[in-house]
C-alpha positions in Angstrom: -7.6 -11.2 -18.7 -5.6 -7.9 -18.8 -3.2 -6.8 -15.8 -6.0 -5.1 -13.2 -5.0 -1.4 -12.7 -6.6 0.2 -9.6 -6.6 3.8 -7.6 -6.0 4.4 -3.8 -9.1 5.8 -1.9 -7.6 8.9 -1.0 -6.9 9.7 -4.5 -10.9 10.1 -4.6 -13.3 12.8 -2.8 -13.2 12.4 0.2 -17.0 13.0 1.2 -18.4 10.2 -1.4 -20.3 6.9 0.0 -18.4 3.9 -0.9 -20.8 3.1 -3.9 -20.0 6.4 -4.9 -16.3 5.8 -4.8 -16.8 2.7 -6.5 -18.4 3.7 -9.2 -15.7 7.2 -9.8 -13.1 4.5 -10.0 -15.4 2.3 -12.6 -16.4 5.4 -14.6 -12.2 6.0 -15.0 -11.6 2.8 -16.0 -10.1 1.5 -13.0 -10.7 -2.7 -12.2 -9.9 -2.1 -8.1 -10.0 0.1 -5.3 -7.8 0.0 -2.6 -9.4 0.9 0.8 -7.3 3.5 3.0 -7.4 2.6 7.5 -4.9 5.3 8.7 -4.0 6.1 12.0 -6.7 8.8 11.9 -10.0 8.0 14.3 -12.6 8.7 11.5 -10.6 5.4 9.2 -9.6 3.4 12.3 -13.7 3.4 13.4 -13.8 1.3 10.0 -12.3 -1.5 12.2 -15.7 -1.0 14.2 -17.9 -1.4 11.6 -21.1 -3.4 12.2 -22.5 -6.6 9.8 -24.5 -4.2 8.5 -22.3 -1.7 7.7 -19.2 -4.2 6.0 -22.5 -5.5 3.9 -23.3 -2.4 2.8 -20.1 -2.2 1.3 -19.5 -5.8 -0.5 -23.5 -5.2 -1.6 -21.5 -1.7 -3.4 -18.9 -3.9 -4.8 -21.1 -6.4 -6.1 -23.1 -4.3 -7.7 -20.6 -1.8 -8.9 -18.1 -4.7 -9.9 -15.2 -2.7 -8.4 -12.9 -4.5 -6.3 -11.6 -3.6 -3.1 -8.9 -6.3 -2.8 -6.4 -5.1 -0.6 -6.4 -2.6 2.3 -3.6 0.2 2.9 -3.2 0.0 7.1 -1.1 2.6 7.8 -2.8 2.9 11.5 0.5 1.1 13.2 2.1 4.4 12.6 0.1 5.6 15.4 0.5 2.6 17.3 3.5 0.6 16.3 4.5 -3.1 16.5 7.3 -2.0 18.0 6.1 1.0 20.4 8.2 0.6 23.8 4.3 1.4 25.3 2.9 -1.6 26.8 -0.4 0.3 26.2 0.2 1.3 22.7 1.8 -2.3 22.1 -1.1 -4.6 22.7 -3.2 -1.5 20.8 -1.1 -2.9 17.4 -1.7 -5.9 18.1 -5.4 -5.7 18.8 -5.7 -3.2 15.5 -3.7 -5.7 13.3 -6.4 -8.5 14.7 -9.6 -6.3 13.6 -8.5 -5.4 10.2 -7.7 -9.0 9.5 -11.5 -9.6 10.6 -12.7 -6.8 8.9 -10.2 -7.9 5.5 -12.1 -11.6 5.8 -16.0 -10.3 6.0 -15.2 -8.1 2.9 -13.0 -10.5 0.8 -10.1 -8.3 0.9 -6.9 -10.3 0.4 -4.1 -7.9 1.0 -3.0 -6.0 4.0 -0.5 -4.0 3.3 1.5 -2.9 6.9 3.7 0.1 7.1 7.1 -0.8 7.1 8.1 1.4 10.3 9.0 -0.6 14.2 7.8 3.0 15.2 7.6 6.5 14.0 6.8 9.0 16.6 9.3 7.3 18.9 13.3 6.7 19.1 14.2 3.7 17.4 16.4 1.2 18.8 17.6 -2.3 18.9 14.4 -3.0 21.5 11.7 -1.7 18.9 13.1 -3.9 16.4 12.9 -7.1 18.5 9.1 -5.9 19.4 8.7 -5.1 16.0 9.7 -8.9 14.5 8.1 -10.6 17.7 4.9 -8.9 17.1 4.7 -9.3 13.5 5.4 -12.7 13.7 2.1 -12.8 15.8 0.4 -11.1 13.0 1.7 -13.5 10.7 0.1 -16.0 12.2 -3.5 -14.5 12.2 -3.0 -14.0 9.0 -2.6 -17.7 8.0 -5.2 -19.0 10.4 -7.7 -16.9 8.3 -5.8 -17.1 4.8 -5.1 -13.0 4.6 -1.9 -12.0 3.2 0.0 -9.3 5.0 2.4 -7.2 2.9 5.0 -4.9 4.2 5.7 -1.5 2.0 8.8 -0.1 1.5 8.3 3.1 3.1 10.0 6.6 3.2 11.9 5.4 6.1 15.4 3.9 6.8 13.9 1.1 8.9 12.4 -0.9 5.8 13.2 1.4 2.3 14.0 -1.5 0.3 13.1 -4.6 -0.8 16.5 -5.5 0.1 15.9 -5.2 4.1 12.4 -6.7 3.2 13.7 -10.0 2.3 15.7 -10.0 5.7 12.8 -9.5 7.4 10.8 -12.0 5.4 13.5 -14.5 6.2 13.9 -13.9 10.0 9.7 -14.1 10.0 9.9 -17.6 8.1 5.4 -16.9 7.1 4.1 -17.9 3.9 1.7 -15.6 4.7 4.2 -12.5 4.4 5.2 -10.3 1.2 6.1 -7.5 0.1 4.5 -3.8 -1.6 6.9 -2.0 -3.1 6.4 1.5 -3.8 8.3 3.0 -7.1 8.8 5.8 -5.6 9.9 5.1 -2.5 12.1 2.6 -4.0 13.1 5.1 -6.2 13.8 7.6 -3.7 16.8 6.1 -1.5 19.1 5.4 -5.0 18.5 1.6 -4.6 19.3 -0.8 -7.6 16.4 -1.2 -9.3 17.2 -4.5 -11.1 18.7 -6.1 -7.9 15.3 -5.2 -6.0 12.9 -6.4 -7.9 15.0 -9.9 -9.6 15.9 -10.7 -6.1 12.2 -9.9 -4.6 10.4 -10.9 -7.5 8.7 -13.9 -5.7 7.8 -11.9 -3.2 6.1 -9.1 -4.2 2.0 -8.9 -3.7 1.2 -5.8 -5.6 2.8 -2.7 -6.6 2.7 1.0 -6.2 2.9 3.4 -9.0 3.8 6.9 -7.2 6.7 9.6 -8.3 9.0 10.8 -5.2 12.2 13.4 -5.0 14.9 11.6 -3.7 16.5 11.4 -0.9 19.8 13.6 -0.6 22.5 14.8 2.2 20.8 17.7 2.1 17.1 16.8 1.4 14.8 14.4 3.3 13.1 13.6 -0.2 9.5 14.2 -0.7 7.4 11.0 -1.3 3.9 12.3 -1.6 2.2 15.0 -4.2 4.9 14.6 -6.7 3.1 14.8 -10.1 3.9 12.1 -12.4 7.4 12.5 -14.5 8.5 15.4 -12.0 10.3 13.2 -9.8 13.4 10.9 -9.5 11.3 7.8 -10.8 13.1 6.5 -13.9 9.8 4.9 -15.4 11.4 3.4 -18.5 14.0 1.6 -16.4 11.2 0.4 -13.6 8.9 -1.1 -16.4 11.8 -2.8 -18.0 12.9 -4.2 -15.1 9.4 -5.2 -14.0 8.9 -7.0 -17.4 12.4 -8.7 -17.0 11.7 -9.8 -14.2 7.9 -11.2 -15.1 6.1 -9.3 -12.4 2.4 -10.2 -13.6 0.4 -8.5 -10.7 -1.2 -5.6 -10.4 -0.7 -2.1 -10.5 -2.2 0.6 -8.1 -1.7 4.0 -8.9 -1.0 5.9 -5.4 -2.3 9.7 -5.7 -4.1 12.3 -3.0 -6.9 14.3 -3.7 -7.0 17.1 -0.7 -5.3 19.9 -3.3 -8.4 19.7 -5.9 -11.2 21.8 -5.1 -13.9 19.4 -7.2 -14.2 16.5 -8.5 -14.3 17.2 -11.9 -10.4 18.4 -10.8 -10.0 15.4 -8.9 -10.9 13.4 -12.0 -9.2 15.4 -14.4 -5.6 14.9 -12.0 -6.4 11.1 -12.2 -6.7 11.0 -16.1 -3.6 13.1 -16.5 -1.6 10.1 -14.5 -3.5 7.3 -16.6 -2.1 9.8 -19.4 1.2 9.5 -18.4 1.7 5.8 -17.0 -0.3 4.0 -19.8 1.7 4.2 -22.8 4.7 4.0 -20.8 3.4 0.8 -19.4 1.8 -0.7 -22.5 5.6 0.4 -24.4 7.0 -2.0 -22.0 4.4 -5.2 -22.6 2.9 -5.1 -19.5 -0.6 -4.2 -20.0 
């Protein structure tokens, strides 16, 4: 059984049906899809979804033999864990409680959770405390219906390393918490790369492949549309380290497909990052 290698959903056309997407990912190779629910209405409705409709979908996944086994949630950006909103506070955590419904009727096993307390709002000791409280809730929703939640390491300060992760994990105390680590992002705020991933090796549910700029005194970084070998990722060193330290899960290649036109572009930017990241990866002995 080789390492499974998947592709995000927005790295696909937008306007397919999830067979569709399903079967683009297949026909490029890829073993798993990982489903998008940002803080956009059209992809938080997903957390509405009827039976009908979330059978539709593992019926498509069955029959395609595509995976989808973890979801990207980035909807707490909109409404944080740690938003000092009453409102948007019990939204979270009435969000976070759907899409671990919607994760166990459609087998998915990962949740990945933005690592912010809140984004559109000051942050402060308060949104912190909010922030651990609530997750801690989450946590336990998670075990009651065997879903792992995963925190990313995001673009930032408030989790952008697996570093501040594993304080986290440790002040949460859940067996059903990990971690997502995005190259890039890791990448981005100059952290050690060795003493991320051999401390947070036992940690980590799945992985990110994505390029970044990094993050300067005079540059807030870029960590999104950063073609592959462009950026401040040293991929040599990442691989190495991931070897090293026997990371033997899988890898999900992050991309976003609004700047094609088609989707023979679309495809063709996918292939060129396979292109890239492939050798590099089978060089290492990972694949």
């Amino acid at each position: 059984m080789k390492r499974p290698i998947g592709i995000y959903e927005k790295a696909t056309p937008k306007d397919m049906t999830w067979e569709q997407r399903l079967r683009f990912a297949k026909d490029l190779g890829f073993d798993f899809l990982e489903m998008s629910i940002d803080e956009s209405d059209a992809r938080l409705e997903r957390l509405e979804w009827t039976k009908e409709q979330r059978l539709d979908l593992v019926r498509a996944i069955y029959e395609t033999n595509v995976r989808i086994p973890s979801i990207c949630f980035s909807g707490h950006r909109r409404y944080p864990l740690g938003s000092a909103d009453a409102e948007i506070e019990a939204k979270s955590l009435e969000l976070m409680q759907k899409c671990i419904q919607l994760a166990v009727d459609l087998g998915v096993r990962v949740i990945q959770l933005a690592g912010y307390d809140v984004y559109y709002e000051e942050k402060s000791a308060a949104t912190r405390a909010r922030f651990i409280k609530n997750l801690r809730q989450a946590c336990d929703w998670a075990e009651q219906a065997q879903v792992m939640l995963a925190i990313e390491i995001m673009d930032d300060p408030f989790i952008n390393s697996i570093e501040k992760y594993l304080a986290v994990e440790k002040e949460i105390d859940s067996p059903y918490l990990f971690v997502y680590p995005d190259t890039g992002n890791v990448s981005a705020w100059h952290n050690d790369l060795w003493s991320e991933f051999y401390n947070g090796h036992r940690s980590i549910a799945a992985l990110h492949l994505k390029d970044t700029c990094a993050v300067t005194e005079s540059s807030k970084g870029q960590f999104r549309d950063v073609p592959f070998g462009k950026g401040c990722v040293d991929w040599n060193q990442v691989f190495s380290v991931l070897k090293r330290s026997n990371y033997q899960g899988p890898f999900l290649i992050e991309m976003w497909s609004e700047n094609c036109q088609t989707v023979e572009e679309t495809k063709a930017a996918i292939q060129e990052a396979q292109g890239f990241l492939y050798p590099l990866i089978e060089e290492a002995g990972l694949w």
